[in-house]
Each structure stands twice: as C-alpha cells, then as structure tokens.
C-alpha positions in Angstrom: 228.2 159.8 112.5 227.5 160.6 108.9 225.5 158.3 106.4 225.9 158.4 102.8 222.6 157.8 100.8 221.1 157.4 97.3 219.8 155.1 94.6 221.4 152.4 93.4 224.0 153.1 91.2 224.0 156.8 92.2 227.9 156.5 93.0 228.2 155.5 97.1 230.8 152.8 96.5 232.6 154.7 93.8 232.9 158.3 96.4 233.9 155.9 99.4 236.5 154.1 97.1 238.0 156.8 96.0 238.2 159.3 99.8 240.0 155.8 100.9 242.2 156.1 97.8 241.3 152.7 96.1 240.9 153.9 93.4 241.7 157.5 91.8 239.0 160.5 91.2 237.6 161.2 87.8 238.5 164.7 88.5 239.1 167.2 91.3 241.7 166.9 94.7 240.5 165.2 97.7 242.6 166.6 101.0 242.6 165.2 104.4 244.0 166.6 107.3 244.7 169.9 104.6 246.7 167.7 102.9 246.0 166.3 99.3 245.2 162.2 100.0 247.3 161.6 96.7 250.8 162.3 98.6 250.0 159.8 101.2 251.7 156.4 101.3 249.7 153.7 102.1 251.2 153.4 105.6 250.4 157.2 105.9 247.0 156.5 105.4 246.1 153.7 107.0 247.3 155.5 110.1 244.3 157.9 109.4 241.6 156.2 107.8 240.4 152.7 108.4 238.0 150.6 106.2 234.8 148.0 106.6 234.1 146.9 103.1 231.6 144.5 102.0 234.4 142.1 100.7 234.6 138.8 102.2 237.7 138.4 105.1 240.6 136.5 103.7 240.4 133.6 105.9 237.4 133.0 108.1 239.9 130.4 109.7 241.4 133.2 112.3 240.1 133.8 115.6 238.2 136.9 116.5 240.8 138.3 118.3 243.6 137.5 115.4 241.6 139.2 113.2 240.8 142.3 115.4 244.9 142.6 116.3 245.3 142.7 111.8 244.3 146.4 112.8 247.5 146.8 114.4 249.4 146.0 111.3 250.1 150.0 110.4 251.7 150.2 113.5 253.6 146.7 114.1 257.1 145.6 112.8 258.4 143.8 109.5 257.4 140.4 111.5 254.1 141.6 113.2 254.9 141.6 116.8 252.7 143.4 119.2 253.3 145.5 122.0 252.0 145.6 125.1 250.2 149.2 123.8 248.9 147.0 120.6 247.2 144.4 123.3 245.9 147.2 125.2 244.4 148.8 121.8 242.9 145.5 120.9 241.5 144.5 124.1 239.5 148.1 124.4 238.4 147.1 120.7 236.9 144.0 122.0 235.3 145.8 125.2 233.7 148.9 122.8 232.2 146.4 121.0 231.2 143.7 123.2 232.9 141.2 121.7 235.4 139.5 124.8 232.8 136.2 124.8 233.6 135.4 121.3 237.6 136.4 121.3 238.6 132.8 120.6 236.0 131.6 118.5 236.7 131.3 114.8 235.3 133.5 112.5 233.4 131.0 110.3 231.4 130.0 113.2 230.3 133.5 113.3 226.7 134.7 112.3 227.0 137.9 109.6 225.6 140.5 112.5 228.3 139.0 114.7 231.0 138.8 112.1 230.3 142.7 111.3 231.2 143.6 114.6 234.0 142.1 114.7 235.1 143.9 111.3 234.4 147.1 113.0 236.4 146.2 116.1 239.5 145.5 113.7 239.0 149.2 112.2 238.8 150.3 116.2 241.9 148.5 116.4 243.9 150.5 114.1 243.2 153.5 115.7 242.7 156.0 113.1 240.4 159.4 113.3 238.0 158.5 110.5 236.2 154.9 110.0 234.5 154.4 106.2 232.1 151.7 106.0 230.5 150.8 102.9 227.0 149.1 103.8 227.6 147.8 106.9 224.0 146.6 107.1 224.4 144.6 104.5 222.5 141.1 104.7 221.0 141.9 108.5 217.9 141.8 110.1 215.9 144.5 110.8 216.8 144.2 114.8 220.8 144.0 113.6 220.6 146.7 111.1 219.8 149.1 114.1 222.0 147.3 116.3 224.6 148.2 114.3 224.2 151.4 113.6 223.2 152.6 117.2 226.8 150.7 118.2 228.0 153.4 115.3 227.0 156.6 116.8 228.1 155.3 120.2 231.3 154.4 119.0 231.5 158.2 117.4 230.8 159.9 120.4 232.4 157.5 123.1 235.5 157.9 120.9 235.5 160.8 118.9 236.1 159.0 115.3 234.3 159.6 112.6 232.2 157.4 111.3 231.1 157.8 107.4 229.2 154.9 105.7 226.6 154.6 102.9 223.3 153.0 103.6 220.1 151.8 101.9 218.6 152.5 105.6 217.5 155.7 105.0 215.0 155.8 107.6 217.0 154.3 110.0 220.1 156.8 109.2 217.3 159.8 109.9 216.9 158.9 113.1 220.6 158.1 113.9 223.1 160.5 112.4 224.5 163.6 113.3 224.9 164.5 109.6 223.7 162.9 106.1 225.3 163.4 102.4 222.8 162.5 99.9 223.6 161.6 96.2 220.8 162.9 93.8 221.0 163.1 89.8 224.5 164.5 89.6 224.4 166.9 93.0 225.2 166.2 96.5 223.5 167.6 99.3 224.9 167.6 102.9 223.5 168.6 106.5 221.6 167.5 109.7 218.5 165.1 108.8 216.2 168.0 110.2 217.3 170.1 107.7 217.7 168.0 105.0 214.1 166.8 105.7 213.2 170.5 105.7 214.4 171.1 102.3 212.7 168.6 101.0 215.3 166.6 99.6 214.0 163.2 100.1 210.9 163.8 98.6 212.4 163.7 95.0 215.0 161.1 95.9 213.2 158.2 94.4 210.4 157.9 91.9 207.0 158.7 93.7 205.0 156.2 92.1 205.3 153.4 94.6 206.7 155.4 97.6 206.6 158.7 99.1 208.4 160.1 101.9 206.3 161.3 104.9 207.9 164.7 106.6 206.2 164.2 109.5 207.9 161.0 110.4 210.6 160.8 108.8 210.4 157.9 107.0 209.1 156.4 103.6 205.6 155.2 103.0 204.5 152.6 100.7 201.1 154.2 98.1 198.5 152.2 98.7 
C-alpha cells in the first residue's frame, strides 16, 4: 500500500497518468516487470496494471456486477463471453469487497462511497499485480475516506497487489501505508511514514503559516 502525496498541482495525476501510460513522460524510461512500459500493447498492460480514476463511469445504467465483470475484458473474447474462471474472478471481487448485496443494483442508485468500491472491485476483477488509483477519496466523508483506504491495505496484503494512489489524506495515509512517495518542489522522496516523518519531510511540505505538522502525532495542526 503506497500513497502518493503533495500540493496541488505538485504533479500526482500527471506521474500516475504517465506509469499507466496515458499519456507519455516528459523525459526519462519507465520499466515494469524490467521491461520498458513503452513496448507494451495495451492488452499487455492491462494484464498488469489496473486503473481507478476519478472520471465518471460510462454508463451508470449497468448493474454492479456488469460493471465489475468489464474487468474481465483483457482476458475475454472478440464478443465478451466469460468463462466459468472469469465468474469465479468476479464473484471473489464482489466477496473482497463486500459488495454481493448490491450485485444487481444499478449503479446510479449507488451512493459515491458505495460506487468507489465497486470501481475498485472491477480493478480486482482484472486481476493484475499493481492497482493505481488516483484520489480514491475523492468527495467522501470523513468515516468513508478511512473506510476506503483501510479496505486498501487489506486488499494489499489479503492479495498481494499493489496498491499505489495519490491522496490529499495525508494524515490518514501516515497511519495506513506501508510506504509513501512525496512530491516536493521538484524532488521526490520515498519510504516508510516513520521515516519519512523522521526526516522531516512534511514539515516543509506546505507553507507554515496556517498549519504545521506535529511529529509526535503524525498529523497536521491548524496555528491558532
């Protein structure tokens, strides 16, 4: 479970985009599995690395369980048909996540913390080693933003994926991740939260005018 943090505009999206080859690096090779990402094909890839973006589904019309089994779609024919292996993979997405209740409801009827589940079951689904997320958090409550990040980590060590996403829930990633990346004018710094915290490198992440962040607790304090 790695989270990738930093100030808006620092660059999250852009580094995510571009290690799920959506779009191509301003410089420098990315290589995954000691292989550069450019000579994938798409169907390579998407048999290694699955995505939860903050796009809007295409149709909110499908059922939960159609749009889990669109994970299968590296793996299916020309016409889509699933195996009895692809309903075995889509069912244990739906048990991972807690989600068998809701397999036949539509997605529209869905609340946002339910419907990001769901987009995280359709990335179990497709069965790949590595799962990038980009905010998953976005538009939750406090109690869902934790909800889904503690469903993260289990689902990284119950299945052995990793599971990479950027956050604004930097307090919330301390206290959850195995490892952190951090984006800070122009360098990137990468390790454990302990260290990372002992190194001091979220003190200077934001300006420390209005808020400072409190070693001790790992967490950010507003100045009174």
């Amino acid at each position: 479970m790695v989270a990738l943090v930093g100030a808006n505009g620092i660059g999250k999206s852009t580094l995510l985009r571009t290690l799920a080859k959506i779009q191509q690096p301003l410089s420098g090779e990315i290589r995954l599995q000691n292989k550069s990402l450019h000579s994938y094909s798409n169907g390579e890839l998407a048999k290694e690395i699955s995505l939860v973006l903050t796009e809007q589904i295409p149709s909110k019309n499908l059922t939960v369980l159609e749009l889990i089994a669109l994970g299968r779609q590296p793996y299916t024919n020309w016409i889509g048909n699933l195996s009895e292996n692809d309903h075995a993979i889509v069912e244990s997405a739906l048990d991972k996540t807690n989600l068998h209740e809701f397999k036949h409801r539509k997605c529209y009827t869905l609340s946002d913390g339910q419907l990001q589940k769901v987009m995280i079951a359709r990335a179990l689904a497709q069965d790949t080693s590595m799962i990038i997320l980009d905010e998953p958090t976005t538009h939750l409550d406090m109690y869902h933003k934790a909800y889904v990040l503690n469903l993260l980590k289990k689902l990284a060590h119950d299945t052995q994926k990793t599971m990479l996403f950027s956050t604004h829930e930097i307090d919330l990633a301390i206290q959850l991740c195995d490892e952190m990346i951090v984006m800070h004018n122009g360098n990137v710094f990468s390790g454990t939260p302990c260290s990372l915290i002992e190194q001091g490198i979220f003190e200077a992440l934001f300006p420390n005018d209005l808020i400072a962040f409190d070693a001790s607790s790992g967490s950010f304090k507003v100045k009174s």
